[in-house]
C-alpha positions as CSV (number, residue, x, y, z in Angstrom):
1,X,0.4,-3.6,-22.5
2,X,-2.7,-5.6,-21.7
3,X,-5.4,-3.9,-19.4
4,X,-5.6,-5.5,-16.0
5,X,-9.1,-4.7,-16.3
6,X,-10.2,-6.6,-18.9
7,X,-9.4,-10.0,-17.8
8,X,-11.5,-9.1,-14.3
9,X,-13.6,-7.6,-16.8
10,X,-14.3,-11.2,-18.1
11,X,-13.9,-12.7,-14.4
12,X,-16.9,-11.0,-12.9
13,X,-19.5,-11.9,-15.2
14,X,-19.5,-15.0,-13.7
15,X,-19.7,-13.7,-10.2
16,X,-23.3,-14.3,-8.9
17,X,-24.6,-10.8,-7.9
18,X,-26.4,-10.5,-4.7
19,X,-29.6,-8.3,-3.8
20,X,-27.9,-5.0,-2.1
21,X,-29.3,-3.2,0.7
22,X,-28.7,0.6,-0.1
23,X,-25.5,1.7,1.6
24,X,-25.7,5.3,1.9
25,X,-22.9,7.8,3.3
26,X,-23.9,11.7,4.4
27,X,-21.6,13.9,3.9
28,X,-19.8,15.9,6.5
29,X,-17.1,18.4,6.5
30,X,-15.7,17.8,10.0
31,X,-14.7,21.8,9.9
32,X,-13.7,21.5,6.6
33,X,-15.7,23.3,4.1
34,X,-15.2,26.5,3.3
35,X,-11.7,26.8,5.1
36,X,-10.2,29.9,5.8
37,X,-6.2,30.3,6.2
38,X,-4.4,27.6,7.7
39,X,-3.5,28.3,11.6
40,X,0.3,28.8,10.2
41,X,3.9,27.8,11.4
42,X,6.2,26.0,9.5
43,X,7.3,22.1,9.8
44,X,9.7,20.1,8.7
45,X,9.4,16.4,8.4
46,X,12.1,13.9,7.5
47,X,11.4,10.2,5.6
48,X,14.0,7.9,4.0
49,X,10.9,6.8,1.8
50,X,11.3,7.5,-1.9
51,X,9.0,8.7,-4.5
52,X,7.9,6.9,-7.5
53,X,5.9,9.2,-9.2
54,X,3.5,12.0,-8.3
55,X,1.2,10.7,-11.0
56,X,-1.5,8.6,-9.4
57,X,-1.6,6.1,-12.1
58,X,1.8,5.2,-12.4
59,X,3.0,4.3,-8.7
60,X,1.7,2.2,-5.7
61,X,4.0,2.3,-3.3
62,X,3.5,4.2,0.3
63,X,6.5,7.0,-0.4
64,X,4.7,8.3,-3.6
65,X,1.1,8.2,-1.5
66,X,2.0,9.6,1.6
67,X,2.7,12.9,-0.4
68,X,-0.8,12.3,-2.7
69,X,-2.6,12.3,0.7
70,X,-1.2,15.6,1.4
71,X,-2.3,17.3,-2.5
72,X,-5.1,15.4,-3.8
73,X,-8.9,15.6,-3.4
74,X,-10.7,12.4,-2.7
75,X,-14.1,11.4,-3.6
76,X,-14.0,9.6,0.1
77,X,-11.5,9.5,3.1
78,X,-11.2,8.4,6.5
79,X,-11.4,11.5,8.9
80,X,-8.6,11.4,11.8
81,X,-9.0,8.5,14.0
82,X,-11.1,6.2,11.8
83,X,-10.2,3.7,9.5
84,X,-13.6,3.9,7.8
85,X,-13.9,6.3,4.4
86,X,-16.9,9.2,4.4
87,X,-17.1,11.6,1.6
88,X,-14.5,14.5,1.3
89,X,-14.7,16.3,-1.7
90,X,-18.3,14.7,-2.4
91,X,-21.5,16.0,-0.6
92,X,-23.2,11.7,-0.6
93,X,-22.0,9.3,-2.2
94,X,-24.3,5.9,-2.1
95,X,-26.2,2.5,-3.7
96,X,-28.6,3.7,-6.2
97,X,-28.9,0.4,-7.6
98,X,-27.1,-2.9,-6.9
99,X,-24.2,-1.9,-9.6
100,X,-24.4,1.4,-9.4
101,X,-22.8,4.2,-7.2
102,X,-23.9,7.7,-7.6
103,X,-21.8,10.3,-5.8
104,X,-22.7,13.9,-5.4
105,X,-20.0,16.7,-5.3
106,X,-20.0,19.8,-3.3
107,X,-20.8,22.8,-5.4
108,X,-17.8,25.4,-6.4
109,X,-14.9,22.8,-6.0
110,X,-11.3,23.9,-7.4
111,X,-8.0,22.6,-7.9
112,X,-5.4,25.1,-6.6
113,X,-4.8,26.6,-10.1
114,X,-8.3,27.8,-10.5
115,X,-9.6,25.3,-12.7
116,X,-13.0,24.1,-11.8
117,X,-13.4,20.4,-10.4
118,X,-16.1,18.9,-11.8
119,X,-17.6,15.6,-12.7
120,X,-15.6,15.5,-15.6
121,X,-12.6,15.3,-13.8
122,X,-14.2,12.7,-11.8
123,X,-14.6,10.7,-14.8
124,X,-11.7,11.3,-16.5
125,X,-9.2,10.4,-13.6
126,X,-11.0,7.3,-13.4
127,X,-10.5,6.7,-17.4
128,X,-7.0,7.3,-17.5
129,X,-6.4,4.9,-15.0
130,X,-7.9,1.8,-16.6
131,X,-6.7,2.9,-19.7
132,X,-2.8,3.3,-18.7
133,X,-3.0,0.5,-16.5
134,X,0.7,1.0,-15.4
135,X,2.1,-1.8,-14.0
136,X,3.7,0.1,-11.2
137,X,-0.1,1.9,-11.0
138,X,-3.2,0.7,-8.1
139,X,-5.4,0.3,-11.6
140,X,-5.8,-3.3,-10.3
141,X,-7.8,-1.9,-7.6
142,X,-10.6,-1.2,-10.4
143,X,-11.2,-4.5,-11.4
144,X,-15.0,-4.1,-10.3
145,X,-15.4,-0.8,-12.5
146,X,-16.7,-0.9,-16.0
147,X,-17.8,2.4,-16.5
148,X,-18.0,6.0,-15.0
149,X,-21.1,8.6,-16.2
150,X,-20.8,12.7,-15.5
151,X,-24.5,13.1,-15.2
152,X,-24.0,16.3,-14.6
153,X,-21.3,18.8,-13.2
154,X,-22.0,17.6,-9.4
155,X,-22.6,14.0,-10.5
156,X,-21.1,11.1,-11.2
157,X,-22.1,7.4,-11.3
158,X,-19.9,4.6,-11.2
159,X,-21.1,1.9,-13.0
160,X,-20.1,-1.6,-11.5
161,X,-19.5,-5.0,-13.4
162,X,-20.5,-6.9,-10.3
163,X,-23.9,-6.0,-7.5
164,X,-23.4,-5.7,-4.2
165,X,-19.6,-4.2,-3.7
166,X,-18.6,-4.4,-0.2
167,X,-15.2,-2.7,-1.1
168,X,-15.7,-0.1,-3.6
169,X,-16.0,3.0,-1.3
170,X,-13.0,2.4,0.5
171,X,-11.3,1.9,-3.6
172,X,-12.3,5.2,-3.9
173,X,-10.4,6.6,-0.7
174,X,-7.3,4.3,-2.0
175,X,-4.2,5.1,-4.6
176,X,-6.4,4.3,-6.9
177,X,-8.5,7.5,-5.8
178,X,-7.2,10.7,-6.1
179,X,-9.0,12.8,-8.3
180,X,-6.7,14.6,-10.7
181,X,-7.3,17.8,-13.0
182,X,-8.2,17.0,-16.7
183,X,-6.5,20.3,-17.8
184,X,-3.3,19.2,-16.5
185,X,-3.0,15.4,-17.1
186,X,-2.7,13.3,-20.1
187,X,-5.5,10.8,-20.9
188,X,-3.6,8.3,-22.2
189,X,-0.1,8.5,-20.4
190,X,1.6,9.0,-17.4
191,X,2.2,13.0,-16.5
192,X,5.4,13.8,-15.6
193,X,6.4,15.3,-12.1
194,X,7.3,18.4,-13.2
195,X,4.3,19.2,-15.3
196,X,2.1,17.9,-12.5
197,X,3.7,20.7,-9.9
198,X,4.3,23.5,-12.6
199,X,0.0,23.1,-13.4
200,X,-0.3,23.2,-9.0
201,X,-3.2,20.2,-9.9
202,X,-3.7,20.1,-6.6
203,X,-7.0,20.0,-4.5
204,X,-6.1,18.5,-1.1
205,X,-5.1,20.0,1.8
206,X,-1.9,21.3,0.5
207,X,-0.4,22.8,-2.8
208,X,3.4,22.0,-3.8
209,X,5.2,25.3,-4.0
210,X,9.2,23.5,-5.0
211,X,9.5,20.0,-6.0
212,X,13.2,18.6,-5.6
213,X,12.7,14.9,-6.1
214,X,13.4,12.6,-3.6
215,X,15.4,15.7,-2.0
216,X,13.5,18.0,-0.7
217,X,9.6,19.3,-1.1
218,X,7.8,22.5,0.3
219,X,4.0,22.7,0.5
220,X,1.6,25.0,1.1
221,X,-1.7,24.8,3.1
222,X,-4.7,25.2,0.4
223,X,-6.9,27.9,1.8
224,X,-10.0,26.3,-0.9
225,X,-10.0,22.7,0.3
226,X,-13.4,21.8,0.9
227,X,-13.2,18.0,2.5
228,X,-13.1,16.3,5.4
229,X,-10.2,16.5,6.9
230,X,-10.7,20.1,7.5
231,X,-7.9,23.2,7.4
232,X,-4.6,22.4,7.9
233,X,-3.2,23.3,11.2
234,X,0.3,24.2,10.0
235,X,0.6,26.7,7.2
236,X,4.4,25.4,5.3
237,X,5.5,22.2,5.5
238,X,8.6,21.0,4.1
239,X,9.9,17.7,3.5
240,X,13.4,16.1,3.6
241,X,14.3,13.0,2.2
242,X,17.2,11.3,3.1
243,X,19.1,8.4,2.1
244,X,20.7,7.1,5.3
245,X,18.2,6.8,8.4
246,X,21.0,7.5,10.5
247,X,21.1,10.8,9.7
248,X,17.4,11.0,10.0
249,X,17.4,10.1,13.6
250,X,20.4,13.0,14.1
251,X,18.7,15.5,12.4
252,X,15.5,14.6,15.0
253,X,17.2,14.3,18.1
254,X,19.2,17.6,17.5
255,X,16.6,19.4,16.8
256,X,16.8,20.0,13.0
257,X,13.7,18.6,11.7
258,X,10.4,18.3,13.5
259,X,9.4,15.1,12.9
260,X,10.7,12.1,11.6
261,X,8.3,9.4,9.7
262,X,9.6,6.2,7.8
263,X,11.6,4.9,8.5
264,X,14.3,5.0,11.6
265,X,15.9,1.3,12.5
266,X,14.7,-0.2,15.7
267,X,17.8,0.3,17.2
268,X,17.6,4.4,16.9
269,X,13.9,3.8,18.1
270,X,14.6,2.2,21.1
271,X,17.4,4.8,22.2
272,X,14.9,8.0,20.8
273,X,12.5,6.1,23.4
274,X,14.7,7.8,26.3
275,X,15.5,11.2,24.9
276,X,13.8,14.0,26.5
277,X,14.0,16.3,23.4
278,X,11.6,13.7,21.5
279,X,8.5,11.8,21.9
280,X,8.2,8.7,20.0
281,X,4.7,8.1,18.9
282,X,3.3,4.6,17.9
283,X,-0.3,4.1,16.2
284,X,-1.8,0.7,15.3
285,X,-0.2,-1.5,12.6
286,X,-0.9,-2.8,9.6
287,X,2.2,-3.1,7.4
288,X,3.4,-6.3,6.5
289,X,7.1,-7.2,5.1
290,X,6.9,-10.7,2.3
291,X,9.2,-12.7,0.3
292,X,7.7,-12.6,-3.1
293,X,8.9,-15.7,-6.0
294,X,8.6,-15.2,-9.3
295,X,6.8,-17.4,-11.1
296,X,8.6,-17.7,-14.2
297,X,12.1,-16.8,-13.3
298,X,12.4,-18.4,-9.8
299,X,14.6,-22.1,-9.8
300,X,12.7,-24.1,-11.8
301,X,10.1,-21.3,-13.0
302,X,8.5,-21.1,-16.1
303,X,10.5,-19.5,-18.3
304,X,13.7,-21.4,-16.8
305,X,15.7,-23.8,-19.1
306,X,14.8,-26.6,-16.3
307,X,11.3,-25.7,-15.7
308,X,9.1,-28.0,-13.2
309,X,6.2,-26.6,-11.2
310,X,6.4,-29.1,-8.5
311,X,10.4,-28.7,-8.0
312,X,9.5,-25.2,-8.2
313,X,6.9,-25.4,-5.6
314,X,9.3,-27.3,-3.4
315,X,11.5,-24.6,-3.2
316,X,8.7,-22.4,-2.1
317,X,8.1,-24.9,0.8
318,X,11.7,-25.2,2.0
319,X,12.4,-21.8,2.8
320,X,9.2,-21.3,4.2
321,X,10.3,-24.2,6.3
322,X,13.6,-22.1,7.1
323,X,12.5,-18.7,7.8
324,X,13.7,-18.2,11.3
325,X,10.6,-14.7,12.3
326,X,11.5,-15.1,15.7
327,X,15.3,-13.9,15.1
328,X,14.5,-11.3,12.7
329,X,11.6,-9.7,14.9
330,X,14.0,-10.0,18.6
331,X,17.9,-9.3,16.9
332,X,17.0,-7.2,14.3
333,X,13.3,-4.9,15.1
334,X,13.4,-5.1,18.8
335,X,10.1,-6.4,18.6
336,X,8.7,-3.2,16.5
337,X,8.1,-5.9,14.0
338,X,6.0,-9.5,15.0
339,X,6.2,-12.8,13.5
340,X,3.1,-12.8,11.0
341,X,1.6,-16.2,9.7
342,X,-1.1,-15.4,7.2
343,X,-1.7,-13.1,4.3
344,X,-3.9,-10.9,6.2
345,X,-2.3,-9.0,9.8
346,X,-3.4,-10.0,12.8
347,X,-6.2,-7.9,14.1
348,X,-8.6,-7.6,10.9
349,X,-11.3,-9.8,10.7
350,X,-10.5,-13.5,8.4
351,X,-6.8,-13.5,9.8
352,X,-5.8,-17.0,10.2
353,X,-2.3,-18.5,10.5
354,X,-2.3,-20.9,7.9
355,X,1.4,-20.8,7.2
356,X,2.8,-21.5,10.8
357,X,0.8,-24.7,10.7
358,X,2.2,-25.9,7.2
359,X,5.5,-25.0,7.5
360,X,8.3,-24.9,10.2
361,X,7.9,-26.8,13.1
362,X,4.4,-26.2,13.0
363,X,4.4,-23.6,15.9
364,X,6.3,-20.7,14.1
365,X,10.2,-22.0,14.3
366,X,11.5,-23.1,11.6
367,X,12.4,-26.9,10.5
368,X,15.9,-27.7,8.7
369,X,14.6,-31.2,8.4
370,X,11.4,-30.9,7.3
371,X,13.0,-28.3,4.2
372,X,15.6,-30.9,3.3
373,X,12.7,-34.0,3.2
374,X,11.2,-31.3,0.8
375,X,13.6,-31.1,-1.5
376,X,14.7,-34.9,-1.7
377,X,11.3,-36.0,-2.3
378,X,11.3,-33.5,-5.4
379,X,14.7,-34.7,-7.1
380,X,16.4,-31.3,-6.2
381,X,20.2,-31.7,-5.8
382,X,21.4,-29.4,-2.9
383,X,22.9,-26.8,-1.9
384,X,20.7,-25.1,-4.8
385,X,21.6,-21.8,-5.6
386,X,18.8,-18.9,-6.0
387,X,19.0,-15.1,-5.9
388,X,17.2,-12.7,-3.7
389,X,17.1,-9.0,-3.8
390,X,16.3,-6.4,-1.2
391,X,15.9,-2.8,-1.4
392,X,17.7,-1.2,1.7
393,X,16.2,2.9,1.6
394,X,13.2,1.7,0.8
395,X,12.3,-0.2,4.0
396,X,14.6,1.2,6.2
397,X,18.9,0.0,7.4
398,X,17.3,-2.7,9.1
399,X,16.1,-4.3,5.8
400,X,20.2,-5.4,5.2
401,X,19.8,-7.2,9.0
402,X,16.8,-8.6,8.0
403,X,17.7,-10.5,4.7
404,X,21.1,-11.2,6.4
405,X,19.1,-13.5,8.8
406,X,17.3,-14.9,5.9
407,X,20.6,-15.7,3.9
408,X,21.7,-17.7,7.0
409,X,18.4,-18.9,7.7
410,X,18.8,-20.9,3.9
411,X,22.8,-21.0,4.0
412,X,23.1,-22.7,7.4
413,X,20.3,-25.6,6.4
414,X,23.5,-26.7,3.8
415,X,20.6,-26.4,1.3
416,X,21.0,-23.5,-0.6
417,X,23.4,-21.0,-1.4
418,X,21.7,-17.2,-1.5
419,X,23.2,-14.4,-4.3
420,X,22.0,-11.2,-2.1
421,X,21.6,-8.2,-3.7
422,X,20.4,-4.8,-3.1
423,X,19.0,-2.0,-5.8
424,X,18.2,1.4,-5.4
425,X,14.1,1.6,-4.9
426,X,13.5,3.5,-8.4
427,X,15.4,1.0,-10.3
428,X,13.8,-1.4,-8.4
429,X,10.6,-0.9,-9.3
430,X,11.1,-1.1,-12.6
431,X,13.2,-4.6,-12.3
432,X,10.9,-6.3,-10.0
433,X,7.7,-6.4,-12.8
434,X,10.5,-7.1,-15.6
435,X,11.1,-10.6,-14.5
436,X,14.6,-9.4,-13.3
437,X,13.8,-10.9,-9.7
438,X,13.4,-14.4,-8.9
439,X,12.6,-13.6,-5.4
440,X,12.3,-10.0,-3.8
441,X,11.7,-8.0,-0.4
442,X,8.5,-6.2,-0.7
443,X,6.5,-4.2,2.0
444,X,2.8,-3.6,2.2
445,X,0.9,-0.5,3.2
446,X,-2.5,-0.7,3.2
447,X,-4.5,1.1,1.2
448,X,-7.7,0.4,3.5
449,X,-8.4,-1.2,7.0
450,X,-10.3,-4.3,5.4
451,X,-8.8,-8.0,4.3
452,X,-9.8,-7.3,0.8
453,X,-6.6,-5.5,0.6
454,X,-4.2,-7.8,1.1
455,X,-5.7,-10.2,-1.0
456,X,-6.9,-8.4,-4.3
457,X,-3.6,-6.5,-5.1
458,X,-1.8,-9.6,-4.6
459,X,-3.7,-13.0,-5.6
460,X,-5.7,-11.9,-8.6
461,X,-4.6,-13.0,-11.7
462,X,-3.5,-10.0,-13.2
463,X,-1.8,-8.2,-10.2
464,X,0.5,-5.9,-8.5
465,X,2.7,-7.9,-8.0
466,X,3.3,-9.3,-11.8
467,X,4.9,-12.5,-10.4
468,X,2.4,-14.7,-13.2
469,X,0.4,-16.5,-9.9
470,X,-2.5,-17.7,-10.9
471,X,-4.9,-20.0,-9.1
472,X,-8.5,-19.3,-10.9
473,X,-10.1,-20.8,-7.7
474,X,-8.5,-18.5,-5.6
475,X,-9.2,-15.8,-8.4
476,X,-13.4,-16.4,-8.1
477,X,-12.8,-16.9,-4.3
478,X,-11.5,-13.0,-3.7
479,X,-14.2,-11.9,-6.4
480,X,-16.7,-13.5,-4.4
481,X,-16.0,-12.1,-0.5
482,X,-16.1,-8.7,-2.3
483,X,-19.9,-9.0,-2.9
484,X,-20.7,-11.4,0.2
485,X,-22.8,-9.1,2.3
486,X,-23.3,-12.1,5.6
487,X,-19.8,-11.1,7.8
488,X,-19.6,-14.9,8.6
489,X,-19.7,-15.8,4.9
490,X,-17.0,-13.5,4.2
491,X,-15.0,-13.9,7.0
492,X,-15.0,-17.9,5.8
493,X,-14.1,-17.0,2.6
494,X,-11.4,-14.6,3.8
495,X,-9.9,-17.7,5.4
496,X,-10.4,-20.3,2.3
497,X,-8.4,-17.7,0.0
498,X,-5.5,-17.4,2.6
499,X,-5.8,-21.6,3.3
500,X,-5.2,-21.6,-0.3
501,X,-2.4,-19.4,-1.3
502,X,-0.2,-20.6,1.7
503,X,-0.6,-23.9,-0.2
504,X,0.6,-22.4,-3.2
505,X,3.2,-19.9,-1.8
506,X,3.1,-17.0,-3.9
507,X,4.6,-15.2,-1.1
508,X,5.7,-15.4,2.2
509,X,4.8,-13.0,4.7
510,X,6.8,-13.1,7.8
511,X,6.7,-9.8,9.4
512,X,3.6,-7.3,10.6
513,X,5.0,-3.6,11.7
514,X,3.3,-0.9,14.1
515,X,3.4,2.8,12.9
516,X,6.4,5.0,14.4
517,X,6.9,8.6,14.4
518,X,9.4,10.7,15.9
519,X,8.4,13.9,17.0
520,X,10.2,17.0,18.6
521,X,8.7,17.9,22.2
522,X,6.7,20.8,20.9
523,X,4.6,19.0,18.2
524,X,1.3,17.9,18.7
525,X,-1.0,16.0,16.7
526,X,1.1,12.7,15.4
527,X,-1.8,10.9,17.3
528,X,-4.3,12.0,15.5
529,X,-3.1,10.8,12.2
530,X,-1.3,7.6,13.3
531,X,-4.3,6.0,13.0
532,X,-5.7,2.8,11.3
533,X,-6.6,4.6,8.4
534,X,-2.5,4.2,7.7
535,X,-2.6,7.9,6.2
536,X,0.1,10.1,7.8
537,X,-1.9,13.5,6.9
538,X,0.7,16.4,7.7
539,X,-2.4,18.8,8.4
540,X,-2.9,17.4,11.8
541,X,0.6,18.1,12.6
542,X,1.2,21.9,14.2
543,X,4.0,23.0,16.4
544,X,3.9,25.0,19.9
């Protein structure tokens, strides 16, 4: 397997390094350290979405974070309400030269099997995921980091490969982040589930006490957290994972859960909206649902027996000319879901909408015309079949809806015929970076409130994704607004990089989501954590 890191490795030498004004972040505990027992109670939360791996190096996805940020100790975190990170486990954590970032730990940190956390950990969490590089792991998110020193058992220094990071401390509040214990994991491979639970590695607000995977989970507030996000307001927590979202919203509305997170179909949304039991909670969005193409394996990829980058490009272009976001956001997410335009969300700074003025009708409908004139001018004989897969669970029931209306969208043009399939999410994840897709469903979480983030994971040459893009422009381009301290220099590049890929089409993002949660009459605190930080913390969640 070849290191994501060392073609960035080789990238940012070339990137110009800028004089860096010292960014410095205080600590604060925001009634965290030294926590005594949590306030108590017991909750139970149900989710349709599925866990990868507990291993923070070999998954990415938001089921598999959403229980890290529960368990695992961060070097920084947003505190409730703010999508900006400050130092949890870590006393400061700032510039002390232009490529290097020194952070302090508190003193007497501990995982909840005793072990001391230390700087070594630090370091060696930080290793393991460069050097494992899974493809289904957020190592891509390092691509800045060549080297980490334990100075000394509170200190650690990140060395950087280019000055002047605008991004690296909210990296270290990402999946790439959470700081795992030495004792317990492998340096050099993935840990498995059970061995991660059975060694309780755990230093966040919560211990796992039983792990049933993708079934069921129970936690257990951790009386020795020490960051920010303070004691946990609920002492037990358990965690039901279900297959069907239709039971979800039963189990809800009757009463048998106490709150219901990821993911419920508009439909049941709309009719928990007038049930008296519940109280349906909505934070600020940033979740964005794409058409990804393979590269190699898409109609006339690469690797394909007829393989032509401009036919293959022209099939990019005509369905992006055919996507009908309008139908799928009013018939199928009763408007929970918008029509989104660019690769960045509306609402973060560098949004544009570069793809509703090149494709479609040019003011966000889509263009049967314009798709066919596409494909004649590039010699493609029509209908042209291509295969697209979904993954139902993972996005919720409405995900079979919404690739229905993009089968038609293509079908009813007369020019193409769709093979649509759907795969359990596990499997899934596995196919998607094996070249088994030519074109996939994928959803995006953020892992931090900046533009950075959906740009690097995705547009890189080596990235999440796997889907071979690469545009070296576009490559220097996201290198560069990560060191561009002037916001209006940024913000231009922001918009050159998203100009650029929606003339290349390596995706194509149609939809941008709000955050739901369904909560029974006598919880409080879903506010609180449906925030922009996107991190649904179960320790602000406590029950009358």
């Amino acid at each position: 397997m070849t290191s994501a890191s060392t073609n960035r490795r080789r990238a940012l030498i070339a990137v110009a390094g800028a004089s860096v004004a010292a960014l410095t972040l205080a600590g604060c505990t925001a009634g965290g350290g030294g926590s005594t027992d949590a306030a108590g109670g017991t909750l139970t939360i149900g989710t349709t979405e599925q866990i990868t791996a507990l291993d923070p190096a070999g998954s990415y996805d938001n089921g598999s974070f959403a229980v890290m940020n529960q368990v695992y100790p961060f070097l920084m975190n947003t505190p409730y309400g703010s999508p900006d990170p400050e130092p949890d486990i870590a006393e400061s954590a700032e510039f002390t030269g232009p490529s290097e970032y020194t952070v302090t730990l508190k003193p007497d940190l501990k995982f909840a099997n005793g072990n001391d956390l230390t700087s070594s950990d630090v370091k060696f969490t930080f290793d393991r995921q460069i050097a494992i590089a899974d493809e289904n792991g957020p190592s891509s998110l390092l691509y800045n980091l060549d080297s980490v020193d334990a100075v000394d058992d509170t200190t650690v220094v990140f060395n950087l490969k280019s000055e002047n990071d605008q991004i690296f401390p909210q990296i270290l509040s990402s999946p790439a982040g959470p700081i795992v214990d030495e004792e317990v994991f492998s340096a050099d491979e993935l840990t498995s589930d059970d061995e991660i639970v059975e060694g309780h590695a755990f230093a966040g607000q919560y211990d796992i006490t039983s792990y049933d995977f993708n079934n069921l989970i129970s936690y257990k507030a951790n009386p020795d957290y020490q960051g920010i996000l303070g004691e946990a307001k609920t002492d037990t927590v358990n965690v039901k994972y279900y297959t069907d979202a239709s039971n979800l919203k039963l189990d809800v509305q009757e009463g048998n859960i106490d709150v219901a997170h990821r993911t419920l179909s508009a439909t049941d949304i709309e009719d928990l909206r007038g049930n008296d039991n519940v109280k349906v909670v909505d934070g600020p969005g940033g979740e964005i649902r794409y058409l990804v193409f393979n590269f190699n394996t898409m109609p006339f990829g690469a690797t394909t027996p007829e393989a032509d980058p401009a036919k293959a490009l022209a099939v990019r272009q005509a369905i992006a000319n055919l996507i009908d976001r309008d139908a799928i956001s009013e018939d199928v997410y009763k408007g929970t879901f918008t029509p989104l335009y660019s690769y960045v969300p509306e609402g973060l700074t560098g949004a544009n909408e570069a793809l509703k003025e090149l494709y479609g009708d040019g003011n966000g409908a889509p263009d049967v015309a314009k798709a066919e004139e596409v494909l004649t001018a590039a010699g493609i004989t029509t209908p042209l079949d291509i295969s697209i897969q979904y993954v139902a669970e993972r996005y919720g029931p409405s995900s079979s809806d919404e690739y229905a209306i993009i089968k038609d969208n293509l079908e009813s043009s007369g020019l193409f015929t769709v093979n649509l399939q759907s795969t359990e999410w596990v499997q899934y994840s596995e196919d998607r970076v094996a070249d088994l897709y030519p074109a996939y469903q994928l959803g995006w979480f953020p892992d931090y409130s900046d533009a950075d983030n959906y740009l690097s994971p995705f547009f890189l040459t080596e990235n999440f994704l796997a889907n071979h893009y690469d545009n070296p422009e576009v490559n220097d381009l996201i290198l560069e607004q990560a060191v561009t301290t002037d916001p209006a220099a940024r913000e231009a590049l922001i918009g050159e990089i998203q100009d650029k890929v929606a003339a290349d089409l390596s995706t194509i993002p149609y939809m941008q989501g709000a955050q739901v949660a369904v909560v029974g009459s006598d919880v409080e605190g879903a506010e609180d954590t449906l925030d922009a930080s996107f991190k649904f913390r179960y320790g602000a969640l406590s029950k009358g």
